[in-house]
MARGUTI-976218 format. One record per residue: residue in one letter; x, y, z of N, C-alpha, C in turn. Coordinates in steps of 0.2 Angstrom, whole numbers, plus 5000, padded with zeros to 4 digits. Atoms other than C-alpha are relative to their C-alpha. Layout:
% MARGUTI-976218
AXYZXYZXYZ
...
% end
This chain:
% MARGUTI-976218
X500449945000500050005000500450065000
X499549935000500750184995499850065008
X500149964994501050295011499850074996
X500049945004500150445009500250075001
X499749914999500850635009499550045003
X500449954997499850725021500450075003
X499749944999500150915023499550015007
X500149974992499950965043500150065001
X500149904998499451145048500249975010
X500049994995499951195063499549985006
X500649994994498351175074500349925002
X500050054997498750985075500849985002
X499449994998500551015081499650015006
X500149984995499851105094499249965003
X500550034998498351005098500049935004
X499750084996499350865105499950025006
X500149974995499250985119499350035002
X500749995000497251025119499849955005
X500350024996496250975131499649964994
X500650045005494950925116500149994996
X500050055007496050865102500549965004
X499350054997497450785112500049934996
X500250065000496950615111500049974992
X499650035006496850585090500650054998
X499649995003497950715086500849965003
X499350054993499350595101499849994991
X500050105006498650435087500250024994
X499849995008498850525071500850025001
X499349994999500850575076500349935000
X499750084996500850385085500249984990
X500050045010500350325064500650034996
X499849995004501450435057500749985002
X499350004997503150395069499949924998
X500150095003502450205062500149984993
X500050015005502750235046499450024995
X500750005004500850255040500050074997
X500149915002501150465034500649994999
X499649945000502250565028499950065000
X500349944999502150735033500250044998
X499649935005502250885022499850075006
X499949944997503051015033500250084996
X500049955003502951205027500450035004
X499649944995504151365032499350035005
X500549954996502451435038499949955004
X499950044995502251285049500650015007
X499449984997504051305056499950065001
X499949954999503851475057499250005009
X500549964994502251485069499949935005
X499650044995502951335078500650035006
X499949964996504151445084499950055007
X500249994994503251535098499749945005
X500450094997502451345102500549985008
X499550044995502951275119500549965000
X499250065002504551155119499549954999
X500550085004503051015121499849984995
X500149985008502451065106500549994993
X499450025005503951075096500449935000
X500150064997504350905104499749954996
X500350075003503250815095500250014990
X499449985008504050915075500649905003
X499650025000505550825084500149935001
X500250054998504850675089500049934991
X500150065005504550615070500649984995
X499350015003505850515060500050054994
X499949985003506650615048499749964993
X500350035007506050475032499450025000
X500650025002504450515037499650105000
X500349925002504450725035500450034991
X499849985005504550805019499850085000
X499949935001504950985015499450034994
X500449975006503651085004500350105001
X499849935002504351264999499350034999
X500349935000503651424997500350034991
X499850015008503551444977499650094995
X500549955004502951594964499449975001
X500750045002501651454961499549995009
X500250024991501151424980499850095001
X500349954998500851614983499450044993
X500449975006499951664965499449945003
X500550044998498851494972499650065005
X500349974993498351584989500050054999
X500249925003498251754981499450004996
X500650035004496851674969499749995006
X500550034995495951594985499950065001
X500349934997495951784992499650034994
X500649975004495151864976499549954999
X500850035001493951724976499750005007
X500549984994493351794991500249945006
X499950074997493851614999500250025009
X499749994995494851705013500150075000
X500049895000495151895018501049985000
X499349985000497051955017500449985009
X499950024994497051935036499949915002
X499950104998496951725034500549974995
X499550035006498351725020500249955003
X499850074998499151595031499749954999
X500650065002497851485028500049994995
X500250005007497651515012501049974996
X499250025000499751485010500049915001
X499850064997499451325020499749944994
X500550045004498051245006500450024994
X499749995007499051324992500849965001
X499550054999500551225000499849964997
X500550084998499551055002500150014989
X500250025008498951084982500849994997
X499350005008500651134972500549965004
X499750054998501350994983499749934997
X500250075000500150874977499949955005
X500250074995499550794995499649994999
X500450044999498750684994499450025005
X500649944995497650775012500350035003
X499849944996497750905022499650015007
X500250024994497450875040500050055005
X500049934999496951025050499549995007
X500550024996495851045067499850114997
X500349955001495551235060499349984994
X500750025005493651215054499750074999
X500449945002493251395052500549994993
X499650005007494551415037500349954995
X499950055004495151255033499549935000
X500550065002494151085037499450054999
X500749965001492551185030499949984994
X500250025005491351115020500150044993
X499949945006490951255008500650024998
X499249985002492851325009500249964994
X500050085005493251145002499950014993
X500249995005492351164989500250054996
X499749945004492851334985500950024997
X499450015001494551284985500449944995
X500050055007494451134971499850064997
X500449985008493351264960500650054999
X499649965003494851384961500749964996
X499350075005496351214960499850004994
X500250055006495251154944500350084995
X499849975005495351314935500750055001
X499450004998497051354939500649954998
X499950045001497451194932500349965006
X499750034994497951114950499549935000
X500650044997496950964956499750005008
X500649974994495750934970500149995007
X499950034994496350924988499449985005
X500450024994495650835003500150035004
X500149994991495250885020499749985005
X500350054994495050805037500450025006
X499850014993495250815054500449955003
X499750085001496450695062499549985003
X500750055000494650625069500149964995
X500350025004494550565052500449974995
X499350055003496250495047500349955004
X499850074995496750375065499749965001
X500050064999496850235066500349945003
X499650044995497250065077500149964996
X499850095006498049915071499349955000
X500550054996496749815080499250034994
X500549985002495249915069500349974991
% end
């Protein structure tokens, strides 16, 4: 089975420490320190990592290097998330978000695993964010919660 390339926003970096995401985003790091992901980390991840607590950075450090992959910061990646903004997608003040899904796309992950449900896991958004990939020629990303990506050997 092909491992898949999933692009990580920062909320599930930090949510390992959440009272109310603790718990899958632990399992979905556990999967990935297993082999089952590889993680598309961005500069804008590492960058707003950096005020993150050491526990938090802690679990970046925690995963094997084979199983993190680098995604840059491209003309093509910011012309993407600058499209999302004129299509109304996101205001100027959620570029980061909009960077993060323009990662994810001109990387090609496969998902984009997110506990942000206002800007990214969002249905509508979703949508509005394929109809600007397709005409742009990009294709279609996915989004999920790590709810909706862990898993136990035993299931």
């Amino acid at each position: 089975m092909r491992i898949l390339r999933v692009y990580v926003d920062t909320s599930v970096f930090s949510g390992t420490k959440d009272k109310e995401f603790a718990g899958p985003s632990r399992r979905f790091f556990a999967n990935v320190r297993k082999g089952k992901y590889v993680v598309l980390v961005s500069q804008i991840v590492l960058g707003e990592l950096q005020p993150a607590p050491p526990l938090v950075k802690r679990v970046l450090e925690s995963i094997p290097k084979r199983s993190i992959e680098r995604v840059e910061m491209t003309d093509d990646v910011a012309q993407l998330a600058d499209a999302y903004v004129a299509a109304g997608i996101l205001t100027e003040t959620s570029k980061d978000d909009a960077l993060h899904v323009a990662m994810a796309t001109v990387a090609r992950a496969d998902l984009i695993v997110s506990w942000n449900f206002r800007h990214i896991v969002n249905f509508h958004r979703i949508q509005l964010y394929n109809s600007v990939n397709l005409a742009n020629g990009y294709g279609l990303v996915d989004v999920r919660s790590p709810l909706e990506v862990v898993y136990d050997d035993e299931d």
